[in-house]
C-alpha atoms as a printed R data frame, in Angstrom:
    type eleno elety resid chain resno       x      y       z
1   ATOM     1    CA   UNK     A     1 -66.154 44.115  18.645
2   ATOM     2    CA   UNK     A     2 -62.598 43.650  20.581
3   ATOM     3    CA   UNK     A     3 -60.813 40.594  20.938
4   ATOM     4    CA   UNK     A     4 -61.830 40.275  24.207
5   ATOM     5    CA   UNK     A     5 -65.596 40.047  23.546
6   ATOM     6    CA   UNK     A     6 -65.123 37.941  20.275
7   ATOM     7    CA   UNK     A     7 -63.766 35.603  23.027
8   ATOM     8    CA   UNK     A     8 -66.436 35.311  25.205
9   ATOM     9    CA   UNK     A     9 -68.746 35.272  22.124
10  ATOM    10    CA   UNK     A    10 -66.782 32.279  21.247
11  ATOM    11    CA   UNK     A    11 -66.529 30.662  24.404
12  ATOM    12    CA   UNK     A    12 -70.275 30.907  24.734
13  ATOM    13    CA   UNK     A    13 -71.161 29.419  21.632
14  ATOM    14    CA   UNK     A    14 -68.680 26.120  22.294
15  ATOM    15    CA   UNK     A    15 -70.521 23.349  24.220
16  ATOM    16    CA   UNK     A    16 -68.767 23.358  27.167
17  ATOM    17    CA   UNK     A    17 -69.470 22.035  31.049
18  ATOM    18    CA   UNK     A    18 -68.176 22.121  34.025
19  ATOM    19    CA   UNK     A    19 -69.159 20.593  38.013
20  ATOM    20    CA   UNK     A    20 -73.159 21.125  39.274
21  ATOM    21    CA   UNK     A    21 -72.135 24.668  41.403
22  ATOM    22    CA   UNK     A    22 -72.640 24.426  44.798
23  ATOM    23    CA   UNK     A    23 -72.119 26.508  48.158
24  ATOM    24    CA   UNK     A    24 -68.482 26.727  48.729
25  ATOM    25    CA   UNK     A    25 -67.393 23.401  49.811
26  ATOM    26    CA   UNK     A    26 -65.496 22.885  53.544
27  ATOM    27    CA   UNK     A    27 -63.602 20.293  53.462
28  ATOM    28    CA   UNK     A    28 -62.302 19.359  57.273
29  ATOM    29    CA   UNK     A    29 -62.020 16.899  59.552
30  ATOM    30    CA   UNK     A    30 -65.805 15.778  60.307
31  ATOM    31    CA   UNK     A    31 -65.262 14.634  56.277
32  ATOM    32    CA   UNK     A    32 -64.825 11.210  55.408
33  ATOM    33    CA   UNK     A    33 -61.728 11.650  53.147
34  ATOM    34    CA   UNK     A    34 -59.932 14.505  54.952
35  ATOM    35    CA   UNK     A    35 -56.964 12.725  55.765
36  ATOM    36    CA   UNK     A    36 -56.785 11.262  52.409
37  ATOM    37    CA   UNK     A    37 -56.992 14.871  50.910
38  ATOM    38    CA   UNK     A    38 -54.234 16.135  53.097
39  ATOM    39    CA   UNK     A    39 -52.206 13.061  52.536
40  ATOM    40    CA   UNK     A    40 -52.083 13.516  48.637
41  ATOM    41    CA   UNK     A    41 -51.629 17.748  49.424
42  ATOM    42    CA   UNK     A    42 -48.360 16.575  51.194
43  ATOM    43    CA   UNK     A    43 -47.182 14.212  48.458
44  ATOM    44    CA   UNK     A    44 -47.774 17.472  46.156
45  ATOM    45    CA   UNK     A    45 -46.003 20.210  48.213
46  ATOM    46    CA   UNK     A    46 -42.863 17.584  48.293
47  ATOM    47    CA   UNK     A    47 -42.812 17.685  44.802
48  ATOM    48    CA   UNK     A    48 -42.057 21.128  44.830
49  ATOM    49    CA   UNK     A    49 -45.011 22.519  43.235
50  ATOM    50    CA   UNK     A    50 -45.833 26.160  42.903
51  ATOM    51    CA   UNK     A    51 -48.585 27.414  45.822
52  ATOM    52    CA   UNK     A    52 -50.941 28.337  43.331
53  ATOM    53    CA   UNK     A    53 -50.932 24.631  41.467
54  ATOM    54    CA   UNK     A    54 -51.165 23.071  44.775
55  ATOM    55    CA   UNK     A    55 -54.510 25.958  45.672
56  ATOM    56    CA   UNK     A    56 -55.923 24.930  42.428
57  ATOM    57    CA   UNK     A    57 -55.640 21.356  42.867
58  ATOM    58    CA   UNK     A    58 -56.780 20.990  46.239
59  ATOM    59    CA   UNK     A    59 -60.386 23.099  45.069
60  ATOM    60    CA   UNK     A    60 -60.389 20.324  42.334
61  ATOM    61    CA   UNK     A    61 -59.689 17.515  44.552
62  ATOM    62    CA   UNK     A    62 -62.353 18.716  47.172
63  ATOM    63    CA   UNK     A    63 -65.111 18.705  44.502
64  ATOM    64    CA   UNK     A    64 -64.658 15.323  43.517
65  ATOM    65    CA   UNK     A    65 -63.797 13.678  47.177
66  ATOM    66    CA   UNK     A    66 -67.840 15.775  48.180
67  ATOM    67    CA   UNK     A    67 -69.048 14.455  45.297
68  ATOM    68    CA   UNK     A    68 -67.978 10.347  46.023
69  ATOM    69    CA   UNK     A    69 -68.957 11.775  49.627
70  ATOM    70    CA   UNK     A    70 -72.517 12.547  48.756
71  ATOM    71    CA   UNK     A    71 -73.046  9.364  46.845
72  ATOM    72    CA   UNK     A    72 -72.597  8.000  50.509
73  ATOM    73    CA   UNK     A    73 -69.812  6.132  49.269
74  ATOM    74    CA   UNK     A    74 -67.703  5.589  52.582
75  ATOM    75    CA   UNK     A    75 -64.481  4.108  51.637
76  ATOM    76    CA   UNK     A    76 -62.360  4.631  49.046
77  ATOM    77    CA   UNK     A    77 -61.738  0.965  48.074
78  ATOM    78    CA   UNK     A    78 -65.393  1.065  47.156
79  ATOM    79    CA   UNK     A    79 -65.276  3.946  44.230
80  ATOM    80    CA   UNK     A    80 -65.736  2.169  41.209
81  ATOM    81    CA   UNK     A    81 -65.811  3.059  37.045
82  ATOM    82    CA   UNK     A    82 -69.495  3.949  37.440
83  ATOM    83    CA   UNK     A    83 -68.918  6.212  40.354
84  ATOM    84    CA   UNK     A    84 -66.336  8.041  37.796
85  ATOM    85    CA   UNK     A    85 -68.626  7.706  34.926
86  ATOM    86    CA   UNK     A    86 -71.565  9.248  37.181
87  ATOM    87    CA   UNK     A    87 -69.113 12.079  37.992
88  ATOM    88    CA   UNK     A    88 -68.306 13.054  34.952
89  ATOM    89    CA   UNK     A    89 -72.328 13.562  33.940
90  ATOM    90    CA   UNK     A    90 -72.864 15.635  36.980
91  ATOM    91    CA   UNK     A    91 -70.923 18.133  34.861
92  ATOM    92    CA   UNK     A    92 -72.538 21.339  34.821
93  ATOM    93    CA   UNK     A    93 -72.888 23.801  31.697
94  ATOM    94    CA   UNK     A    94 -71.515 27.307  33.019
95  ATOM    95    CA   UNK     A    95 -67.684 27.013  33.123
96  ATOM    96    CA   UNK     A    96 -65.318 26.933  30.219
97  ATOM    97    CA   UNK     A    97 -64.074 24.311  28.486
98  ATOM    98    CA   UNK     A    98 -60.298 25.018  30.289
99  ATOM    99    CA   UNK     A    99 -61.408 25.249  33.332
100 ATOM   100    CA   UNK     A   100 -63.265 21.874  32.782
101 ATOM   101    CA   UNK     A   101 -59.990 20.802  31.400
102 ATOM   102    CA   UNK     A   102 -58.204 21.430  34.969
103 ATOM   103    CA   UNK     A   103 -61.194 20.093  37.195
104 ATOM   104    CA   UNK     A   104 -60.430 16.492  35.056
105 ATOM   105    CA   UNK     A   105 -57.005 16.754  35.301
106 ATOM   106    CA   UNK     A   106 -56.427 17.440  38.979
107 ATOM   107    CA   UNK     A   107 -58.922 14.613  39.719
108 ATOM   108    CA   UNK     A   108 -56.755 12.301  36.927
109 ATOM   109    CA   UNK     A   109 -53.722 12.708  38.846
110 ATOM   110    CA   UNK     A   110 -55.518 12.337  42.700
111 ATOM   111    CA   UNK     A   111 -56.801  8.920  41.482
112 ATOM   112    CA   UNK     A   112 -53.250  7.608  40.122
113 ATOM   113    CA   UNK     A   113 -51.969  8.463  43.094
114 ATOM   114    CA   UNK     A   114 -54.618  6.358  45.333
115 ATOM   115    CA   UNK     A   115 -53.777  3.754  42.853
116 ATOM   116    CA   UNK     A   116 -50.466  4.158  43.762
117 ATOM   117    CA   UNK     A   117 -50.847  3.987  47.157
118 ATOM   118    CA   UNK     A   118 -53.127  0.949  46.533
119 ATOM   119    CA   UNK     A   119 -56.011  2.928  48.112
120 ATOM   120    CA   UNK     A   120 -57.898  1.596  44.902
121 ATOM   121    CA   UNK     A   121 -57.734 -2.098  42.931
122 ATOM   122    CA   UNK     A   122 -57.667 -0.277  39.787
123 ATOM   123    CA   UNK     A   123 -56.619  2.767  38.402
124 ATOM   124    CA   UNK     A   124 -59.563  4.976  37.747
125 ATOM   125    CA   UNK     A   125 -58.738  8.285  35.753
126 ATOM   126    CA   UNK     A   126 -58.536  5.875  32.976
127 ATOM   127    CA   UNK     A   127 -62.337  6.373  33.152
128 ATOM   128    CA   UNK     A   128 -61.830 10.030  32.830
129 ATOM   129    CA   UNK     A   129 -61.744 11.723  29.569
130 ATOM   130    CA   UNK     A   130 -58.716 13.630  28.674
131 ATOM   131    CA   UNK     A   131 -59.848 16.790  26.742
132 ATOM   132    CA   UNK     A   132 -57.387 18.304  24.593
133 ATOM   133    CA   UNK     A   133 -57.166 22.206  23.853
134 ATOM   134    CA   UNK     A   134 -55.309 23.681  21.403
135 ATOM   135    CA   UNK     A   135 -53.266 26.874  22.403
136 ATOM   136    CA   UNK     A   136 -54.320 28.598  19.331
137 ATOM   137    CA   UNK     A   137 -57.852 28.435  20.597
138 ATOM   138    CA   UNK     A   138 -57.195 30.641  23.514
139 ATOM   139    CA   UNK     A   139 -57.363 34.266  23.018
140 ATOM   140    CA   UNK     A   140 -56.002 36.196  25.966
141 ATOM   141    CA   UNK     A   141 -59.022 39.221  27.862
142 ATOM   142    CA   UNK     A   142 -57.776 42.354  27.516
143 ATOM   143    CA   UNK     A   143 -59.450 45.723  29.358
144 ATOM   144    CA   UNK     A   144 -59.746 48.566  27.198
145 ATOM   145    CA   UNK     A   145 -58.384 52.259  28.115
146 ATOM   146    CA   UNK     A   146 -61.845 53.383  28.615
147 ATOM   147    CA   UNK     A   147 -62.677 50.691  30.954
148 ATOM   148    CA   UNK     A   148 -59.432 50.557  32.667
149 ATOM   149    CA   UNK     A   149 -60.019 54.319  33.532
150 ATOM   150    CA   UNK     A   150 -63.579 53.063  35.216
151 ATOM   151    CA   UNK     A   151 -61.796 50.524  37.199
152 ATOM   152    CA   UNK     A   152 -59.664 52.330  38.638
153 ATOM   153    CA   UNK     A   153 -61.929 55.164  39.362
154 ATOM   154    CA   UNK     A   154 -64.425 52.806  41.292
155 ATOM   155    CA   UNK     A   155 -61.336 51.772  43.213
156 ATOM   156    CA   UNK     A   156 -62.248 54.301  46.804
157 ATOM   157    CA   UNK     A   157 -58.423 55.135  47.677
158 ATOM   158    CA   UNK     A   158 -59.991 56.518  51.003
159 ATOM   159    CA   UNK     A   159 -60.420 53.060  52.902
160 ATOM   160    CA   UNK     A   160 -58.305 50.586  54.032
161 ATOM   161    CA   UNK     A   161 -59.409 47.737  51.480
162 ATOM   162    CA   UNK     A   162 -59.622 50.381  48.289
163 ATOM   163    CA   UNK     A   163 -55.418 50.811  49.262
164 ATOM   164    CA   UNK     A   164 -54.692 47.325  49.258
165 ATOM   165    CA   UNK     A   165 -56.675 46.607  45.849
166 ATOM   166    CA   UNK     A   166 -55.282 49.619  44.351
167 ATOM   167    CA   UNK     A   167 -51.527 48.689  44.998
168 ATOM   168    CA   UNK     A   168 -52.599 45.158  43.809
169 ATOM   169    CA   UNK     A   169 -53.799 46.641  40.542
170 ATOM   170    CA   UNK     A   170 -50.668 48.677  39.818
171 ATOM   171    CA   UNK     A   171 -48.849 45.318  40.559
172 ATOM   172    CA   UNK     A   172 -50.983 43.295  37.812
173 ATOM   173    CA   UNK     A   173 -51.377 46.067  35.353
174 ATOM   174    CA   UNK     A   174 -47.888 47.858  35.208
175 ATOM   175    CA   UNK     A   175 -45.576 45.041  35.713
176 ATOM   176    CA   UNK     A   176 -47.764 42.048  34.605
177 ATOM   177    CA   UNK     A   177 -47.264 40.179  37.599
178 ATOM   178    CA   UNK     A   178 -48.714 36.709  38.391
179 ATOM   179    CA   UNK     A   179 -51.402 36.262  41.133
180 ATOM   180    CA   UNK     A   180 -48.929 33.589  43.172
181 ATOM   181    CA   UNK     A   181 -46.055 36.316  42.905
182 ATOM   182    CA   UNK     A   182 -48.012 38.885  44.230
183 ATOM   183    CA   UNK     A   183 -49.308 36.856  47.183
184 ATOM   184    CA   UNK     A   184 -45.376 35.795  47.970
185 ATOM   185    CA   UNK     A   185 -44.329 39.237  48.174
186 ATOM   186    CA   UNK     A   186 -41.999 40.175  50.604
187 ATOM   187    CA   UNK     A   187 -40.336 43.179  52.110
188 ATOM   188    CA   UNK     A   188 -37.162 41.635  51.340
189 ATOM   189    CA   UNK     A   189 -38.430 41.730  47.885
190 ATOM   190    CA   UNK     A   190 -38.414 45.539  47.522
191 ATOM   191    CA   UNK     A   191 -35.298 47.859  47.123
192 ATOM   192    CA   UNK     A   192 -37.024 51.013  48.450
193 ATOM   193    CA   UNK     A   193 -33.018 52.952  47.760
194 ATOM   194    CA   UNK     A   194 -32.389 50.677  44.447
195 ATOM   195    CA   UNK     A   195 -35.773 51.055  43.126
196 ATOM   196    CA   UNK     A   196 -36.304 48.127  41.941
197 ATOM   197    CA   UNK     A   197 -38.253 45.341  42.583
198 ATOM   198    CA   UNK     A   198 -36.303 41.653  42.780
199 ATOM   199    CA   UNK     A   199 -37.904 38.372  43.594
200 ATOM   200    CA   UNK     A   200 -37.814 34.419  41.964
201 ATOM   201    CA   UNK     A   201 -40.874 33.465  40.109
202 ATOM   202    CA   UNK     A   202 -43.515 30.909  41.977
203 ATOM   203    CA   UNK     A   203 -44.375 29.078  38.782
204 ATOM   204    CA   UNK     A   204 -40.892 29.548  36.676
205 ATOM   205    CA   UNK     A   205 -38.278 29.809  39.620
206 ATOM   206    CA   UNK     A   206 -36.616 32.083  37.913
207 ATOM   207    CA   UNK     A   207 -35.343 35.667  38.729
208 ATOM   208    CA   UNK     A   208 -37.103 38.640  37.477
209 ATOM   209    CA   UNK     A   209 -36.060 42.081  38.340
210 ATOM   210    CA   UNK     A   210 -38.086 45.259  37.869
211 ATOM   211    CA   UNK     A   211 -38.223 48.944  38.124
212 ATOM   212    CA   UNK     A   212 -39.798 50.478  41.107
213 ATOM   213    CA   UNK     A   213 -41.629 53.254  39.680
214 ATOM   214    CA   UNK     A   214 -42.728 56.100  41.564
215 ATOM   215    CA   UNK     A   215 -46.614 55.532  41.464
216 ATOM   216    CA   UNK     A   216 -46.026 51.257  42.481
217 ATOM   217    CA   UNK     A   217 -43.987 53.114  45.215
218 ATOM   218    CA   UNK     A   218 -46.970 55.482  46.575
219 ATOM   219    CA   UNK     A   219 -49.123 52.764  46.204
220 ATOM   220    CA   UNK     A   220 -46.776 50.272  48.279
221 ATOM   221    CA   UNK     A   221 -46.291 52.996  50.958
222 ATOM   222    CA   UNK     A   222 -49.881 54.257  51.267
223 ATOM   223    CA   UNK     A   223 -51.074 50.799  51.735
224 ATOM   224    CA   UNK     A   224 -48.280 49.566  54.015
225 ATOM   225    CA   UNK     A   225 -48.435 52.884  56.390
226 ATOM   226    CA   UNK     A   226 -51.938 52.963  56.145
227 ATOM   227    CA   UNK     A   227 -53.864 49.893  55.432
228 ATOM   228    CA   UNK     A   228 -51.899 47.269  56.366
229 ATOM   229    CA   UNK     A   229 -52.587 45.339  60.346
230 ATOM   230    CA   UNK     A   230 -49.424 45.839  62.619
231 ATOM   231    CA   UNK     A   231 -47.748 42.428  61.805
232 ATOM   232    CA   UNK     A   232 -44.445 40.677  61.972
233 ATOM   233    CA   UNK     A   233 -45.585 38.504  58.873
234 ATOM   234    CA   UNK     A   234 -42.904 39.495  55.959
235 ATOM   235    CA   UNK     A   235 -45.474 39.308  53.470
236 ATOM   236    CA   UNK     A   236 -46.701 42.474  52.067
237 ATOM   237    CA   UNK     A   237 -50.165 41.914  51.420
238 ATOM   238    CA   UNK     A   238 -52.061 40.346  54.666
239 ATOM   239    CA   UNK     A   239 -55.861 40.359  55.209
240 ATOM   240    CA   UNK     A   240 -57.594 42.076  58.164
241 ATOM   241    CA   UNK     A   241 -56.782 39.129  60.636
242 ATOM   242    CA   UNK     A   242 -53.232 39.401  59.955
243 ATOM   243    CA   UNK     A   243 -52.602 36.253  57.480
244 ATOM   244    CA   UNK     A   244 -50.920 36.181  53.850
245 ATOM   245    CA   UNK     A   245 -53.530 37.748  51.506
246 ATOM   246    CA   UNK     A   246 -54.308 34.975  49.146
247 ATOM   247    CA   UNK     A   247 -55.019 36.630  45.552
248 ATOM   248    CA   UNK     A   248 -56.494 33.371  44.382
249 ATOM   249    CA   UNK     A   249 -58.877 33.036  47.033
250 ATOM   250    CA   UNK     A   250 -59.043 36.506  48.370
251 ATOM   251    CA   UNK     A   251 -58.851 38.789  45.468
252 ATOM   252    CA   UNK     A   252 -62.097 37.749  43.009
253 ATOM   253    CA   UNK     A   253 -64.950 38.922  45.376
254 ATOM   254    CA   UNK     A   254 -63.402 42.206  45.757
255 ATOM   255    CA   UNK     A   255 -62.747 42.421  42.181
256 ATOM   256    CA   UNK     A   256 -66.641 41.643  41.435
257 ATOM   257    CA   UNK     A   257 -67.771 44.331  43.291
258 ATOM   258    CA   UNK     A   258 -65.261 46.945  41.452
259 ATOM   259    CA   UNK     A   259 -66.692 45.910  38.481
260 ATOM   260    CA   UNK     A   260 -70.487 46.124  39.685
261 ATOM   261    CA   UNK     A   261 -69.125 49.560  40.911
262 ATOM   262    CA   UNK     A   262 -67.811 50.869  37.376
263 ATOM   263    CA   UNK     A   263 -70.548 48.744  35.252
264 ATOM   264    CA   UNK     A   264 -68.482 47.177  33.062
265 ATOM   265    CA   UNK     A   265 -69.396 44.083  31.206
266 ATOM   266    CA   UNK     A   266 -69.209 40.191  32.849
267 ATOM   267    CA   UNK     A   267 -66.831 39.535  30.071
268 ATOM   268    CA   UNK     A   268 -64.248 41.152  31.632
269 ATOM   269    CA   UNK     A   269 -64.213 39.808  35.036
270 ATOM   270    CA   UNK     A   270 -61.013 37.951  34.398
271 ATOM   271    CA   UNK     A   271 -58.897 39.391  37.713
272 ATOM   272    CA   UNK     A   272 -55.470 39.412  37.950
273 ATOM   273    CA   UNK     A   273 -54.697 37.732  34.537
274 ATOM   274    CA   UNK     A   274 -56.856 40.391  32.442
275 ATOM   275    CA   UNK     A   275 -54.150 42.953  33.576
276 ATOM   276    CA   UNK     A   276 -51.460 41.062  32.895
277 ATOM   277    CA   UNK     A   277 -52.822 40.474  29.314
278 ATOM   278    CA   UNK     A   278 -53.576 44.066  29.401
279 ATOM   279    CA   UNK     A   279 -49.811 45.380  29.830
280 ATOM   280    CA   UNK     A   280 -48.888 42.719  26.814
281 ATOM   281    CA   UNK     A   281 -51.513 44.012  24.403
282 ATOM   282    CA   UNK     A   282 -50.201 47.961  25.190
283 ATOM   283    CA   UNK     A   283 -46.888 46.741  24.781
284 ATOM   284    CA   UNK     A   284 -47.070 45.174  20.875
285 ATOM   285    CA   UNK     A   285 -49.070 48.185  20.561
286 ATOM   286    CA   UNK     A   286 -45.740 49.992  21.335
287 ATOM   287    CA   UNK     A   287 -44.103 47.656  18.610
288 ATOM   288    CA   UNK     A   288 -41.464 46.711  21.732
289 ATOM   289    CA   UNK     A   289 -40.081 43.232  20.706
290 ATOM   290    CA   UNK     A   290 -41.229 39.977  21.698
291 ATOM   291    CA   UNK     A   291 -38.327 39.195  24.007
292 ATOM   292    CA   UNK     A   292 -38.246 42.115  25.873
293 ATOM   293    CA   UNK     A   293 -42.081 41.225  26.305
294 ATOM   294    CA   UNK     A   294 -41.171 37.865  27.142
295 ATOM   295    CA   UNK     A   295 -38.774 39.004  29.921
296 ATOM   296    CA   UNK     A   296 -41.063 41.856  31.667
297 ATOM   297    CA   UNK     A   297 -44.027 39.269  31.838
298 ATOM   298    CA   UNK     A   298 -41.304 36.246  33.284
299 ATOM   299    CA   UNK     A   299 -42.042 33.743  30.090
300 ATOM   300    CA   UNK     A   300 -39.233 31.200  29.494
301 ATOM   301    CA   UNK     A   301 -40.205 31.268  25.977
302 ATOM   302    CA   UNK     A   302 -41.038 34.110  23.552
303 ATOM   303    CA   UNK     A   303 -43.543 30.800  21.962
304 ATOM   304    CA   UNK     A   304 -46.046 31.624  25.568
305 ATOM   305    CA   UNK     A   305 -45.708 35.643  24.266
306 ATOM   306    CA   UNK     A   306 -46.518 34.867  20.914
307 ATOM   307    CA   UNK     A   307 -50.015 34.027  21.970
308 ATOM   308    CA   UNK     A   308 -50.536 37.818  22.720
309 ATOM   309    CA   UNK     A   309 -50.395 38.399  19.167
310 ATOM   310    CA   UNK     A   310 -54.054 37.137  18.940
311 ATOM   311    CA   UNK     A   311 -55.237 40.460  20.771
312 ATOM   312    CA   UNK     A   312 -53.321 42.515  18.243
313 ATOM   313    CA   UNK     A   313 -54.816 42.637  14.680
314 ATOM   314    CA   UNK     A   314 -51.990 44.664  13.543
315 ATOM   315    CA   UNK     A   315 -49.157 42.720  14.613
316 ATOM   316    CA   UNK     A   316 -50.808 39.421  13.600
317 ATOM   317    CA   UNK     A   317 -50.922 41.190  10.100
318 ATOM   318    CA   UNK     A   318 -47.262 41.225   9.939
319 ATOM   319    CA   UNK     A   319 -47.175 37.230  10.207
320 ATOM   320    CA   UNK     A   320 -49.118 36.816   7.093
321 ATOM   321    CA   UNK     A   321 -47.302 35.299   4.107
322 ATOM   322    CA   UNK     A   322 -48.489 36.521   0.689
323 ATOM   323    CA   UNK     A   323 -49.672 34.013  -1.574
324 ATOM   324    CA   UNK     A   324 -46.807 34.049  -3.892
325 ATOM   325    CA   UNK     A   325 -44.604 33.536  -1.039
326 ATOM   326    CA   UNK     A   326 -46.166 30.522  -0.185
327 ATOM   327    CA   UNK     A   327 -47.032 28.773  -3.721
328 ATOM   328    CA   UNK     A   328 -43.863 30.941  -5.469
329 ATOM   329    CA   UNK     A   329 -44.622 33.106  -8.732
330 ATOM   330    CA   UNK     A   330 -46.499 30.847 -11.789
């Protein structure tokens, strides 16, 4: 058993919950709280927030606002510590405890700021629980070579979609890139005669330069030339109505189906970020150093690589102290 199934072993075991699922929620302007919702969106974007925080926070938001919605509560003034409490039990079972984590957080920080605003008399997410993970917890899903050869094999290169979602893969998987920086990707971004690729980091702001190598390059071109709608828009990836291709939003369905395609294992439907892991666990594998790991995957700190280790039995041998080290020779 990998480290990616003693993972979802574990996570299955743990007690964990998560919102009562329901259709995907539109949130416009027949809703009560709509202006509310893009109001506190606003305040977020001016605090210079990466796009994929603000994405994530606005799903979280929206489930809470339908949820006070449904309860036929119709002004805001009138959500009380109950209303919370109530919330918080209409938690369902089938997400993971860190996903849980972010629904309670993003709906912690939308109630301070209606307190803020004095849109409430008191400050509410102090009725919220705050649930604390430790980082050593979290073991990083990895694909396997045998798996990753599946993936890519149920990926049909012949259509339009299978070009974009190919390109997209090589992205993740041979440069480790983040969802948000491969939705932000420009043309200005890639240095066709340099070969390289050169862009600043949505969640880190910070530079990060890469190789171009020639089968990202193919990938890039075949899409582009063949896939991609006739479009001013500077963004690389667009979808079929000529808009920004949204990995966050855009990418999982597609993703499903691949994996449906190649029958591999629910455990592994982790998108984008199991590639990324992917590339990290190959790499320690190659014994390359942790700060040369740290700077292909754009990590300020070699402490966020470290956690890779987990995935790699052999290199989290070499951390282990001997006894004698520890209690000295008796």
């Amino acid at each position: 058993m990998n480290a990616t199934e003693i993972n979802y072993k574990i996570r299955k075991e743990i007690k964990i919950s998560a919102l009562n699922r329901s259709p995907k929620y539109v949130y416009n302007k027949q809703n009560l709280f709509y202006k509310t919702l893009v109001e506190y969106l606003e305040y977020l974007q001016k605090r210079n927030l990466a796009e994929s925080t603000i994405y994530i926070a606005k799903r979280n938001c929206i489930y809470f606002l339908s949820y006070i919605e449904n309860q036929n509560i119709k002004n805001i003034k009138n959500i009380t510590s109950t209303d919370i409490e109530n919330y918080v039990r209409n938690i369902r079972q089938d997400l993971n405890i860190y996903t849980k984590k972010t629904y309670l957080k993003d709906t912690r920080l939308l109630l301070k700021y209606l307190y803020y605003k004095k849109y409430t008399e008191e400050d509410l997410s102090l009725y919220l629980p705050v649930i604390k993970v430790p980082s050593y917890n979290i073991i990083p899903n990895t694909i396997s070579p045998d798996n990753l050869k599946k993936i890519f094999n149920a990926i049909n290169r012949n259509t339009k979609s299978g070009k974009k979602i190919y390109a997209i893969f090589l992205l993740a998987l041979r440069y480790g890139l983040r969802p948000s920086d491969i939705t932000n990707l420009k043309f200005k971004n890639i240095h066709w005669k340099g070969r390289k690729i050169q862009f600043v980091q949505s969640k880190t702001k910070v530079p990060l330069t890469l190789p171009l190598t020639d089968e990202v390059a193919d990938a890039l071109i075949d899409y582009i030339k063949h896939s991609r709608v006739k479009s001013q828009e500077q963004y690389i990836f667009l979808t079929i109505k000529g808009t920004k291709y949204n990995i966050h939003s855009h990418f999982y369905d597609e993703y499903t189906k691949i994996l449906k395609k190649a029958n591999i294992e629910l455990f592994q439907k982790k998108g984008i970020y199991s590639l990324r892991h992917t590339l990290a666990s190959s790499l320690l594998k190659e014994n390359i150093p942790l700060p040369i790991i740290s700077s292909v995957l754009g990590h300020s700190s070699t402490m966020s690589t470290m956690n890779y280790l987990k995935i790699d039995l052999n290199q989290l041998k070499t951390c282990c102290l001997e006894m004698d080290d520890i209690y000295g020779e008796r």
